[in-house]
C-alpha positions as CSV (number, residue, x, y, z in Angstrom):
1,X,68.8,3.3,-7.1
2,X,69.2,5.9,-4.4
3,X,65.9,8.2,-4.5
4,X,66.2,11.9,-5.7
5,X,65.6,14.3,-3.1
6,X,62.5,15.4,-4.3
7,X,61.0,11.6,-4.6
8,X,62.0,10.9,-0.7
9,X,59.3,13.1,0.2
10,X,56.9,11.1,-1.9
11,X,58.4,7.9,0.0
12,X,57.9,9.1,2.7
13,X,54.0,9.5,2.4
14,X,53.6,6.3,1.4
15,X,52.8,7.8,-2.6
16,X,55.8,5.0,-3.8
17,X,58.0,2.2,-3.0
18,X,61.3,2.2,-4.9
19,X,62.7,4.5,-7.3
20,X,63.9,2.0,-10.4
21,X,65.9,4.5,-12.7
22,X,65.8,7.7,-14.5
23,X,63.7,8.0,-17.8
24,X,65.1,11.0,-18.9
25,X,65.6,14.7,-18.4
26,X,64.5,17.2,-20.6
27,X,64.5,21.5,-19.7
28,X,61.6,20.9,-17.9
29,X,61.2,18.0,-15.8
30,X,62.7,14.7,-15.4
31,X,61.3,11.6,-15.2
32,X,61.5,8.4,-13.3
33,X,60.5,4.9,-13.3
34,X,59.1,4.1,-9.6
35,X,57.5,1.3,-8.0
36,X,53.8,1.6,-6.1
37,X,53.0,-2.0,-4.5
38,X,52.8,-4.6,-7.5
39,X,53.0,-1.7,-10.6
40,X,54.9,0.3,-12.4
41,X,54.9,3.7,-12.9
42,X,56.2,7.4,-13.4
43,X,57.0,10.2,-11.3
44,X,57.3,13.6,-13.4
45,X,59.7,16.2,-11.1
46,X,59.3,19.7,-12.5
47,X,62.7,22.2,-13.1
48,X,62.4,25.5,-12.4
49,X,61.6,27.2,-15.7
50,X,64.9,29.0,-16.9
51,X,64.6,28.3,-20.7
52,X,60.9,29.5,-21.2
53,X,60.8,33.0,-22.3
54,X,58.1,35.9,-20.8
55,X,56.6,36.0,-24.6
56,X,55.6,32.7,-24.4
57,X,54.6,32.6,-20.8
58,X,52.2,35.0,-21.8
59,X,51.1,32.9,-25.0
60,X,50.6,30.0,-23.2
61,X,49.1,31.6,-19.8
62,X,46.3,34.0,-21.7
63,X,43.3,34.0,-19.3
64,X,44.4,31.0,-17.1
65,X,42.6,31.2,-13.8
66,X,44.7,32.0,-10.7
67,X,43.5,31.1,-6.9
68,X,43.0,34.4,-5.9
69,X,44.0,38.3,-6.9
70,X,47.0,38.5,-4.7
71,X,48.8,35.9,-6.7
72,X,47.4,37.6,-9.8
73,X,48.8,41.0,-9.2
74,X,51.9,39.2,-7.5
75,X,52.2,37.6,-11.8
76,X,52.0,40.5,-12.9
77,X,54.5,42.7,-11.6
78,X,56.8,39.6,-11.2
79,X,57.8,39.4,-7.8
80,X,59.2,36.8,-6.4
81,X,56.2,35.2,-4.9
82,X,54.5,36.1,-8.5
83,X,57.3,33.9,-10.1
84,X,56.9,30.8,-7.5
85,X,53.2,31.0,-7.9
86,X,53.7,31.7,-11.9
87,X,55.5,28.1,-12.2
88,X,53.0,26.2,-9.4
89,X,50.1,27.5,-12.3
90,X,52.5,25.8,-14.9
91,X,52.9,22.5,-13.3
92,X,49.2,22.5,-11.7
93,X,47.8,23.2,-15.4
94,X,49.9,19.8,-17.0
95,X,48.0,17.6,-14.1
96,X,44.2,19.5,-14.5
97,X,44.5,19.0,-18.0
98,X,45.7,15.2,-17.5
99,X,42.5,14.6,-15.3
100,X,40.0,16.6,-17.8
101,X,41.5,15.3,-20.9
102,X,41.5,11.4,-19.7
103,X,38.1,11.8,-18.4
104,X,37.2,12.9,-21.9
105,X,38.7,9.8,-23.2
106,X,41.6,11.0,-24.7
107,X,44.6,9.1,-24.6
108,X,46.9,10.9,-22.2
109,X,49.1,9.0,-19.5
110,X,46.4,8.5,-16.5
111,X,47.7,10.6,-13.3
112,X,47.5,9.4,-10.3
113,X,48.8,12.2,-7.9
114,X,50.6,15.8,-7.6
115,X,52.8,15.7,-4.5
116,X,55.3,18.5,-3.9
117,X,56.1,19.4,-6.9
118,X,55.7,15.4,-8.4
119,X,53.5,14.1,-10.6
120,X,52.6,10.6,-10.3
121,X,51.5,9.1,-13.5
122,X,50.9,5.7,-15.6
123,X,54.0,4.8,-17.3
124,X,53.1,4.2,-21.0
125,X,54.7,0.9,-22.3
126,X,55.0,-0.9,-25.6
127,X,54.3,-4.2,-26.6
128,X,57.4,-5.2,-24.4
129,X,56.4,-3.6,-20.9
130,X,59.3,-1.1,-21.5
131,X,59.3,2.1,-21.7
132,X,57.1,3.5,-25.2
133,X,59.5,5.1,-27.4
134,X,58.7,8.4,-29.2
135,X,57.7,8.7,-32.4
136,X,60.8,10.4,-33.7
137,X,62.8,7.7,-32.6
138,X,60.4,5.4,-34.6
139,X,60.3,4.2,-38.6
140,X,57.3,4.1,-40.1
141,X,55.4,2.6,-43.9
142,X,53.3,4.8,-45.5
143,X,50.3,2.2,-44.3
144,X,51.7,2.8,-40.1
145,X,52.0,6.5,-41.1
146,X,48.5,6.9,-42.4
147,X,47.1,4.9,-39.4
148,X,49.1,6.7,-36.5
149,X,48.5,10.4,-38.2
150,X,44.5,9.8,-38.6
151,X,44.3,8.5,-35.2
152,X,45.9,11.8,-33.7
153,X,44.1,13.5,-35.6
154,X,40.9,11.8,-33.8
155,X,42.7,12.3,-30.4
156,X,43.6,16.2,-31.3
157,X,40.0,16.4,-31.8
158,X,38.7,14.7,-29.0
159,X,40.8,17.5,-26.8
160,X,39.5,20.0,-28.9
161,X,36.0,19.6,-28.3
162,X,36.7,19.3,-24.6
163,X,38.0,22.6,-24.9
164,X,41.5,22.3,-25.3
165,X,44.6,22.9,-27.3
166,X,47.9,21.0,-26.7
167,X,50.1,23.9,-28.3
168,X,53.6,22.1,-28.5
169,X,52.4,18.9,-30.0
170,X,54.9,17.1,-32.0
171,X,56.5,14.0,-32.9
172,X,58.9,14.7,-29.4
173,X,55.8,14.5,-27.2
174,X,53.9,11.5,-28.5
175,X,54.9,8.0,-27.3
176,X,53.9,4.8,-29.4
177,X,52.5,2.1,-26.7
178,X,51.6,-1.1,-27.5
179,X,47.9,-0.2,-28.7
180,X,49.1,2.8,-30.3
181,X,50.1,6.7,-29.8
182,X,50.3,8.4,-26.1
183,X,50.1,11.8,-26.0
184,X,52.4,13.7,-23.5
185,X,53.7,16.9,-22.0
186,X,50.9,19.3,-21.4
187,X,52.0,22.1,-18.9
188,X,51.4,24.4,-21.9
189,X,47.9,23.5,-22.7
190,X,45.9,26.2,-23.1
191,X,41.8,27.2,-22.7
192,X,40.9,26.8,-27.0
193,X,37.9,29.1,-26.1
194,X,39.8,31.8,-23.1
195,X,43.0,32.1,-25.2
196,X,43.2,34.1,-28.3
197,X,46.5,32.4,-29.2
198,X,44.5,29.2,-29.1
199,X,44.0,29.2,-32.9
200,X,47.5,29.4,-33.9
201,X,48.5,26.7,-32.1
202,X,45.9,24.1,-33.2
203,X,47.5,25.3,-36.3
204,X,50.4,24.3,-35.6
205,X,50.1,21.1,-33.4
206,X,48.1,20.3,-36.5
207,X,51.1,20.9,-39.0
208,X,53.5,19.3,-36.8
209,X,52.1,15.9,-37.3
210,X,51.4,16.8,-41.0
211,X,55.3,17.5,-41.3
212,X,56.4,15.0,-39.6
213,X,54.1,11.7,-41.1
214,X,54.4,13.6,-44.5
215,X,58.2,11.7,-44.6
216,X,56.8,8.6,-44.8
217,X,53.4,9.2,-46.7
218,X,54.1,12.2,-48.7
219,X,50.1,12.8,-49.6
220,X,49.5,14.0,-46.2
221,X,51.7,17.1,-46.8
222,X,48.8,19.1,-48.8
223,X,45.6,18.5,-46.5
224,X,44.6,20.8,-44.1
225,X,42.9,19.3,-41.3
226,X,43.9,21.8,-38.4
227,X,42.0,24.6,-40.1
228,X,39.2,22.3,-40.6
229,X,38.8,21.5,-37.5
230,X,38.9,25.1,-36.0
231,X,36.3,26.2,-38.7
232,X,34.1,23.5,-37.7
233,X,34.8,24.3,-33.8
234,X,34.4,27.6,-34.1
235,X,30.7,27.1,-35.6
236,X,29.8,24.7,-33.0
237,X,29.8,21.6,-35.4
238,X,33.1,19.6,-34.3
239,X,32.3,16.3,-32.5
240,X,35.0,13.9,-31.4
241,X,33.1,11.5,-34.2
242,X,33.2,14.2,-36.9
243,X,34.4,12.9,-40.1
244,X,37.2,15.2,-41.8
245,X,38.3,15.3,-45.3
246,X,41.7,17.5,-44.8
247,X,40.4,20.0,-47.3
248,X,39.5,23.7,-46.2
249,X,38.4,26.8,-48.1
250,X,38.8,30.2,-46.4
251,X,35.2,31.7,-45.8
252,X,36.6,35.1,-44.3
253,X,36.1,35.3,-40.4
254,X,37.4,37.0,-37.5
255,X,40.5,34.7,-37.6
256,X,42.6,34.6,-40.8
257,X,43.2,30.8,-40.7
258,X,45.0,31.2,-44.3
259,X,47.3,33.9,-43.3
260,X,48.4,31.9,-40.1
261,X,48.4,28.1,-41.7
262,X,51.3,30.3,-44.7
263,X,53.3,31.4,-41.2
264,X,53.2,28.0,-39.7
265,X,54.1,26.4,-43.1
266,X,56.7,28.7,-43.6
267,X,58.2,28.2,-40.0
268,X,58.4,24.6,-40.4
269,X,60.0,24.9,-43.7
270,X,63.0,27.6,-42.3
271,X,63.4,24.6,-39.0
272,X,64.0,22.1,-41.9
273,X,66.6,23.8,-43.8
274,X,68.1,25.0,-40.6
275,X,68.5,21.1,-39.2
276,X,69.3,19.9,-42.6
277,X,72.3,22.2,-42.6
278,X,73.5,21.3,-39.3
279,X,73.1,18.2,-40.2
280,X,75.5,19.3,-43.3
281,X,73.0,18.1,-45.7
282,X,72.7,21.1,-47.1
């Protein structure tokens, strides 16, 4: 197919061959299938971020570090400059945390390069060489359930003790390759030490997978591992070996991980309701 204007530039340098087809489009980016010599892989081009709101900018930005205080003070007042340099942070912080978290052995699509706005990154395949669907477009047994949700609970872990939170994960942003779950889509990863939102969202992530492997093995729906692991964090125990049992008792703290695992709950149950009515199931 024809390359996209912002792949020629990548062409150009030499960074791919061919573009092959589109993967898809989502509000933030889309993605293609490109060629590089003898492989196959993916080229991630960024939108410009019109459907993220300031709130969760903020959320999602707390105590990122900038280059320098110009572009700082330029954020903050939100200039124009502040805005382009805003979104460059965004897109900059999905291919840092790409190279820190596959260093630390988590299983993240392996990037290769950030070019103009591009990242070039492993495309993650299944057992086929196509294309690894996600996991909501995938049927489970309780016994694949069990198996996929306690291995990303390991990989939600393994991110955590390198100091990070995904903070959107869900079954939208997980691909199921050939050896098992990819996980994807991390221009909103934030610093699990730096950000006080950090909690909440480990929370969450941590309910998301809860909710969504709790359809196929419903005894999954009462443990509560994300609050396990931030207690353990938090006290400098957690290890990406540590075993977990998916029980928790509140010991009081600084953090109410009770009060915030009842919100999350909550807000997952209200999405529910509100899709199964669209859906005119209810």
């Amino acid at each position: 197919m024809k390359a996209p204007p912002r792949l020629q530039s990548l062409i150009d340098e030499g960074l791919i061959d061919t573009v092959v087809r589109q993967l898809m489009s989502g509000k933030e980016a889309m993605v293609f299938v490109v060629r590089v010599g003898d492989e196959t892989r993916c080229a991630k081009i960024y939108k410009e971020a019109t459907h993220r709101s300031f709130r969760q900018a903020v959320d999602y930005t707390e105590n990122r570090k900038v280059k320098n205080s110009r572009q700082a003070r330029a954020m903050a007042k939100g200039t124009r400059y502040g805005k382009q340099a805003q979104e460059a942070a965004w897109q900059s912080a999905e291919v840092d945390a790409l190279y820190k978290l596959a260093a630390a052995g988590v299983r993240v699509p392996r990037p290769f390069n950030f070019h103009d706005g591009v990242l070039l990154m492993e495309l993650v395949t299944n057992a086929d060489g196509e294309a690894a669907p996600r996991l909501n477009d995938c049927p489970f047994t309780r016994e694949e359930a069990l198996q996929h949700h306690a291995s990303l609970l390991r990989e939600v872990v393994r991110m955590l003790c390198a100091g990070t939170v995904h903070g959107d994960l869900s079954e939208f942003n997980i691909l199921l390759a050939a050896d098992g779950p990819v996980i994807i889509d991390l221009p909103q990863a934030v610093d699990a030490a730096g950000n006080n939102h950090a909690p909440r969202m480990l929370l969450r992530d941590v309910a998301n997978l809860r909710h969504f492997f709790g359809r196929f093995a419903p005894e999954l729906r009462g443990t509560q591992y994300g609050a396990e692991m931030w207690d353990l964090y938090q006290r400098g125990m957690l290890q990406p070996d540590t075993p977990l049992t998916g029980h928790w008792q509140p010991q009081g703290g600084a953090v109410d991980l009770a009060g915030l695992m009842r919100e999350i709950d909550d807000a997952r149950d209200e999405e529910s309701a509100r899709q199964l009515r669209m859906q005119g199931v209810a």
